[in-house]
C-alpha positions, -999 to 999 in steps of 0.1 A, spaced: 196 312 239 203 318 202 234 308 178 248 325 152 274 307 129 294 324 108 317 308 78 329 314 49 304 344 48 277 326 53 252 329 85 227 302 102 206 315 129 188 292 150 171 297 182 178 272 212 163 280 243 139 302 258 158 334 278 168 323 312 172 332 342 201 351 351 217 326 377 223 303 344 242 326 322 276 315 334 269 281 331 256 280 300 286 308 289 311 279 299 284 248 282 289 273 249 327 275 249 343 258 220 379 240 226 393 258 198 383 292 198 414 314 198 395 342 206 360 344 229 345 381 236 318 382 259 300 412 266 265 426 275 239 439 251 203 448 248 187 427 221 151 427 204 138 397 194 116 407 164 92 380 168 87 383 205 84 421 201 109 424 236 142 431 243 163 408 265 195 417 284 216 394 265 248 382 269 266 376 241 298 350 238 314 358 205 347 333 199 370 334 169 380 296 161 412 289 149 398 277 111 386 311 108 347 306 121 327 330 141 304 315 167 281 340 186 256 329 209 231 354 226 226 341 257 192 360 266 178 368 304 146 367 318 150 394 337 173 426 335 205 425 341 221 456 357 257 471 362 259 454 392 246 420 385 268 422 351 297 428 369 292 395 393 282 375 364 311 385 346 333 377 373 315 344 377 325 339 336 362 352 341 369 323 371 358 298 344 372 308 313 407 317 331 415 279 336 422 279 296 422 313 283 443 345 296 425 379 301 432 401 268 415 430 277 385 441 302 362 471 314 329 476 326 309 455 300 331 435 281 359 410 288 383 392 257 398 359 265 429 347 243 453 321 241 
């Protein structure tokens, strides 16, 4: 997994974890979530990690805080992740975030969580 922070224009990466396997992504998606994010975007990418020389199915939990920050994190797979096993892991997400965030928007590859 890897963290981008964003404030004030200024932007610290750091890498966490290793990619994982794609069971864990909606478990770590809810360890990620920050109380006071007005605003959390997840969606799916294909990311390459320069120094491994790969690209990982990543999915990425973007969330606007309410002092203005941008936390990302890029939560990476070890293994691809399809339309199909997006869509469950998605809906695996959704159940979770739902208990404190409404459903601001959706489709295929992204979902937008609000306040």
């Amino acid at each position: 997994m890897f963290r981008k922070f964003y404030e004030q224009s200024k932007e610290t990466e750091y890498e966490v974890e290793q990619p994982v396997s794609s069971n864990e992504i909606s478990k770590l998606a809810l360890k990620v979530l920050n109380e006071r994010a007005e605003v959390v975007d997840v969606y799916l990418e294909i990311v390459e990690v320069q120094d491994k020389g790969k690209e990982y199915s990543t999915v990425v939990v973007d969330q606007y805080l309410d002092d203005g920050s941008n936390l990302v994190y890029l939560i990476y797979s070890s293994e691809y992740i399809d339309e199909m096993k997006w869509s469950i892991l998605k809906d695996e997400i959704k159940k979770s975030y739902v208990k404190k965030y409404n459903v601001c928007d959706e489709d295929i590859f992204y979902i937008s969580f609000c306040r």
